[in-house]
C-alpha positions in Angstrom: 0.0 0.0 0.0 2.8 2.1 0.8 4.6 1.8 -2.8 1.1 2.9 -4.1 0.7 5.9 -2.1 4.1 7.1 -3.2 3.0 6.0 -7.0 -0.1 8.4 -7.1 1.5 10.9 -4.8 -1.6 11.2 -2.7 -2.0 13.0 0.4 -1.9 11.5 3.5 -5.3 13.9 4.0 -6.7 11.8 1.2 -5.8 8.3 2.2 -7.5 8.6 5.7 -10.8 10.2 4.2 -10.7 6.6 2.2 -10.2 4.5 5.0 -12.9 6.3 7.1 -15.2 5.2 4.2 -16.5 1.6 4.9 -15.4 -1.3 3.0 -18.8 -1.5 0.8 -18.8 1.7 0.3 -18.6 2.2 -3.6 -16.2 5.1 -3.2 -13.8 3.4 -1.0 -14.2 0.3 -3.7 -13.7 2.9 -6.8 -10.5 4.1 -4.8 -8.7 1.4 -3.7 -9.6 0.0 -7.8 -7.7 2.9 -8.9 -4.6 2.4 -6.5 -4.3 -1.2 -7.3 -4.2 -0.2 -10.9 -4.0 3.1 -12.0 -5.0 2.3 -15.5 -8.3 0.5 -14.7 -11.6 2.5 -16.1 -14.3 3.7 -13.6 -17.9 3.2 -15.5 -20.4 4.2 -12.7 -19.9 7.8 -12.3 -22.8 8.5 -10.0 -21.2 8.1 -6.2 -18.7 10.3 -7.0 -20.6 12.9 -8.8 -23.3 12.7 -5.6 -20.5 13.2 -3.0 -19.1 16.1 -5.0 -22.4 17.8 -6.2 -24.7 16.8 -3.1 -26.7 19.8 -1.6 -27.6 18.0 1.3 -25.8 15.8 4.0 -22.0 16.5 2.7 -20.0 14.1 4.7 -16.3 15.3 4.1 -14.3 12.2 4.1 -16.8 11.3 0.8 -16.0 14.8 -0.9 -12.0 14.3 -0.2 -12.5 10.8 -1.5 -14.5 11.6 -4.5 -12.4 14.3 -5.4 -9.0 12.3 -5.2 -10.9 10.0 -7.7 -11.8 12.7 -10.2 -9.1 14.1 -10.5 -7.0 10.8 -10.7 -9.0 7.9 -12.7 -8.6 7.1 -16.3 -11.4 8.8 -17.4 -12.7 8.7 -21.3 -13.6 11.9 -23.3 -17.3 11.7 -22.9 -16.8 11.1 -18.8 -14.1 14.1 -18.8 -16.9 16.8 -20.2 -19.8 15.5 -17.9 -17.5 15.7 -14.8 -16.0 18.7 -15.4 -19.8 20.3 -16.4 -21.0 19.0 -12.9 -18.3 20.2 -11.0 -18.9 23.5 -12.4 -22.4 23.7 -11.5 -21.6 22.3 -8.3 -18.8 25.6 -7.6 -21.3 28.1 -8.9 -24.2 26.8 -6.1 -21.1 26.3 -3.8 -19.9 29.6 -3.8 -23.4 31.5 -4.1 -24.6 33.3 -1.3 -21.3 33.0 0.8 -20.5 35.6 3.1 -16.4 34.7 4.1 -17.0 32.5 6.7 -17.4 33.2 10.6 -16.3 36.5 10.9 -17.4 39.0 13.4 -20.9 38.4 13.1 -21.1 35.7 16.3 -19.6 39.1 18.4 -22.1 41.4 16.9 -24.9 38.8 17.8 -24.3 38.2 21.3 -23.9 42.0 22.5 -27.4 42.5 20.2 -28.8 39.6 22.6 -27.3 41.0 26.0 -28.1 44.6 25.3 -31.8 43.4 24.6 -31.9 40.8 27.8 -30.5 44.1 30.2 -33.5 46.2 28.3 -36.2 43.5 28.7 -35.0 42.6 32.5 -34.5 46.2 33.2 -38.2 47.6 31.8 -40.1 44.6 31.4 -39.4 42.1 34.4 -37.8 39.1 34.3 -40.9 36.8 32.7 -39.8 39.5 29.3 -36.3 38.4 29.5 -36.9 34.4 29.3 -39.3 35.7 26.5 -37.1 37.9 24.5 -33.7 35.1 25.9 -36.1 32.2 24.1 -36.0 34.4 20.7 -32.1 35.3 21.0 -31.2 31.7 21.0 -33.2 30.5 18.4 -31.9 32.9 16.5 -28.4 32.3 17.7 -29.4 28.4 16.7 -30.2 29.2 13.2 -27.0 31.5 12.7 -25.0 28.9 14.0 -26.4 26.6 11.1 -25.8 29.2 8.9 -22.8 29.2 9.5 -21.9 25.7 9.6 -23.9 25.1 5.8 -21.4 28.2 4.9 -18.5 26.1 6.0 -19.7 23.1 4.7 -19.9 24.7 1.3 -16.3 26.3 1.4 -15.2 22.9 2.0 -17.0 21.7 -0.8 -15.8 24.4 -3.2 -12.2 23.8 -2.0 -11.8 20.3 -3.3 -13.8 21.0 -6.6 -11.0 23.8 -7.2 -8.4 21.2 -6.8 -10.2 18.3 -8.6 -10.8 20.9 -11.6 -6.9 22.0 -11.0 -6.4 18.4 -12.2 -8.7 18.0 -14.7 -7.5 20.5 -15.8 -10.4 20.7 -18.7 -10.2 24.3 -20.7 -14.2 24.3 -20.3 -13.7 25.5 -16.8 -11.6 28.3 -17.0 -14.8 30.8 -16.7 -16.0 29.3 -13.6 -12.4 29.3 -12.1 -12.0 32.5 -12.2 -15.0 33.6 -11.2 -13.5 31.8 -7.8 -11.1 34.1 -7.2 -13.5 36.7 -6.5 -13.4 34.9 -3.0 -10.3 35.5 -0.9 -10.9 32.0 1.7 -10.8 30.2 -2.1 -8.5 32.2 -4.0 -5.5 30.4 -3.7 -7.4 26.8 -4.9 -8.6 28.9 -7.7 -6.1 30.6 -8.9 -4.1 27.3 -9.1 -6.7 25.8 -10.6 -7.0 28.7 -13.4 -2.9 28.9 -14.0 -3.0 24.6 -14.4 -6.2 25.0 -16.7 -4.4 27.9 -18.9 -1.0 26.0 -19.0 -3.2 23.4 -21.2 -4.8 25.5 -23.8 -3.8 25.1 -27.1 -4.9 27.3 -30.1 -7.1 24.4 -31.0 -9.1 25.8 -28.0 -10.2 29.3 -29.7 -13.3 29.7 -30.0 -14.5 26.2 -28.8 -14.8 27.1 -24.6 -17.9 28.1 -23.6 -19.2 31.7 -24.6 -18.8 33.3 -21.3 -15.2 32.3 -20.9 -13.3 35.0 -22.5 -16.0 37.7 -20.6 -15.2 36.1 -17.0 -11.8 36.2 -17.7 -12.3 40.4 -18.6 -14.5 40.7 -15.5 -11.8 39.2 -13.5 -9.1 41.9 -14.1 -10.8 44.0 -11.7 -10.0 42.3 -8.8 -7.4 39.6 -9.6 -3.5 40.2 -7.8 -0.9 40.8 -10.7 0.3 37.1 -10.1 -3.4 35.8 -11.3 -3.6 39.0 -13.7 -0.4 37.6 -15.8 -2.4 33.9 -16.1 -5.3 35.4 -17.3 -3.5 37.4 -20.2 -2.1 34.7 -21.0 -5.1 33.2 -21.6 -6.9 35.8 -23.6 -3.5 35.2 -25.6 -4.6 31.7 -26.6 -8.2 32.2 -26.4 -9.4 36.0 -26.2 -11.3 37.9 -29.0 -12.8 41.1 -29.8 -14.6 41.5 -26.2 -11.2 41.4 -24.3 -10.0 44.6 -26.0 -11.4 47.3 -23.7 -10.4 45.8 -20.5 -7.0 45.3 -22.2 -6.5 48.4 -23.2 -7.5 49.8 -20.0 -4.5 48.3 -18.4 -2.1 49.0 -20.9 -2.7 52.4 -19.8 -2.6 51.6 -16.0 -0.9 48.6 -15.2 -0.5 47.2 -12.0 3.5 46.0 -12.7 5.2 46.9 -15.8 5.1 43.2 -16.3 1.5 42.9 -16.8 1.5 46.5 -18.8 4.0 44.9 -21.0 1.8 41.6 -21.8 -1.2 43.3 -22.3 0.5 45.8 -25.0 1.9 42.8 -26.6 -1.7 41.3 -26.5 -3.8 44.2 -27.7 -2.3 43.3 -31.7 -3.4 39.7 -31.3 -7.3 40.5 -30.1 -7.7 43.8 -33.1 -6.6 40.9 -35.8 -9.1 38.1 -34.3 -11.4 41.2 -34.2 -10.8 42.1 -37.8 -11.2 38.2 -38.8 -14.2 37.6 -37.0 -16.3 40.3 -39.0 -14.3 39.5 -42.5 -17.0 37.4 -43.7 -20.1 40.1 -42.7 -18.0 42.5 -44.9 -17.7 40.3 -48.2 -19.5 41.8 -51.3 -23.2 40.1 -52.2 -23.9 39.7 -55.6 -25.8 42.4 -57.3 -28.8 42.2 -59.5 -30.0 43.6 -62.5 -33.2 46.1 -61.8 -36.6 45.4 -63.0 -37.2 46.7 -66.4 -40.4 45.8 -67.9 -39.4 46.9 -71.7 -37.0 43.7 -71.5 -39.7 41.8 -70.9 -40.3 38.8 -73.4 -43.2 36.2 -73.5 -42.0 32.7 -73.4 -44.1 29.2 -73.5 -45.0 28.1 -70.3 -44.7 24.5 -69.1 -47.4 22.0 -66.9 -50.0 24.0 -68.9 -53.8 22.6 -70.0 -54.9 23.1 -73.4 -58.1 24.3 -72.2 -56.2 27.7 -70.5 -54.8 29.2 -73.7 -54.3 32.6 -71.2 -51.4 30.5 -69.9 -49.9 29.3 -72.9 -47.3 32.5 -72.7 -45.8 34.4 -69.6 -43.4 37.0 -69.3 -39.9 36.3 -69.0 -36.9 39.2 -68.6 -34.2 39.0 -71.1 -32.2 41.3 -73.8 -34.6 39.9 -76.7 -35.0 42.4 -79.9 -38.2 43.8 -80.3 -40.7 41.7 -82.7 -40.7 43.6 -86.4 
């Protein structure tokens, strides 16, 4: 077991979320398949996309599990796309709605709940205070499972960042970047985006999805110069037209003379995709020759009866000579 671990490389992290599983477990089974042979084909994808995409119950020795098999199974073309479009949806729900984590907010709640037990005791008696001490802690109760779904979720969006890091599937730049929006998940992201943009290839223009290259613009607002210079250098391999403003705007205030540098050196590269892009709209159309009804010339018509003698002739347009 020991020459396996070494084999994969896996994380100790990892190999006790495994062993927590139980034995019939399907993704302990999946797991230790893929460690006995790394070569071996995984055909049921549905316990790992449940444990990775699961709303409900997360248990995170499954998610670690699930995601160490992701991003490590030989996987065929047609599995590669559906995982990496689950694990996408699953990041975007994952990271919706979340806050940063604990915060200040449990500090702020207690002195609202002992300023309002002093006001109740002080005014109201002391039956008030249980009341009003009855309300603080259920609400206490349900910002406490707040906070703990928020957790769960980080967790969740975590390990998706590294199993996508590994996938490493150009289809899931956009959503990879839009992670680093979130500092407790911006380090997992922006490794994720610079292992995903180390893998395009020019094949790639113009096949990721539509809001790629716009996600990657939006992202230039708040991304460090280190995750700045790995977006550039994917609008390099798959930016068009859109990516020109933004660029432009940091070629005129760049945060290093690094990143002003690439993004000059990039602005050339997006105005010729631009100007290839609307090439075909500006092709000529073939003309046509107005309507002139003097050209007109009466030719037989065909599929006719010979009981309608009025459609024996019909006008046709040509250069003919007059009749003399």
């Amino acid at each position: 077991m020991e020459a396996e671990n070494k084999a994969h490389n896996i994380d100790d992290k990892v190999l006790k979320a495994i062993r927590s599983l139980r034995k019939d477990n399907p993704l302990r089974q999946q797991a230790e398949k893929i460690l006995a042979d790394p070569s071996s084909s995984i055909e049921d994808l549905h316990p790992m996309l449940q444990a990775l995409t699961s709303r409900r119950f997360r248990n995170r020795s499954k998610i670690v599990a699930a995601a160490w098999i992701a991003s490590s199974a030989n996987w065929s073309c047609e599995q590669r796309e559906m995982i990496t479009q689950q694990l996408c949806k699953s990041l975007r729900w994952a990271m919706s709605g979340w806050s940063g984590g604990f915060g200040l907010s449990w500090l702020y709640s207690i002195y609202v709940v002992v300023a309002l037990e002093l006001f109740a005791a002080y005014y109201f008696g002391l039956g008030s205070a249980f009341a009003s001490l009855s309300f603080a802690a259920y609400m206490l109760v349900m910002l406490a499972l707040t906070k703990r779904e928020t957790f769960s979720k980080l967790i969740q969006a975590r390990v998706t960042l590294e199993a996508l890091s590994k996938l490493a599937d150009p289809a899931s730049l956009g959503t990879s970047v839009n992670a680093t929006k979130h500092a407790a998940v911006r380090d997992a992201a922006t490794a994720a985006l610079a292992r995903i943009t180390a893998n395009l290839r020019p094949e790639h223009y113009g096949a990721v999805p539509n809001d790629t290259v716009p996600s990657l613009c939006k992202a230039l607002d708040w991304a460090n110069p280190d995750a700045s210079q790995i977006i550039l250098n994917a609008l390099a391999v798959i930016g068009d037209g859109r990516a020109i403003q933004m660029v432009e705007r940091i070629v005129q205030n760049p945060a290093t003379p690094e990143i002003g540098t690439a993004a000059f050196e990039l602005l050339p590269i997006l105005r010729q995709r631009e100007m290839e892009s609307k090439a075909p709209t500006q092709l000529l159309r073939a003309g046509s020759r107005p309507y002139d009804k003097e050209s007109e010339l009466l030719r037989a018509a065909v599929c006719t009866k010979a009981d309608e003698p009025e459609l024996l002739l019909r006008a046709s347009i040509g250069n003919a000579e007059e009749p003399r």
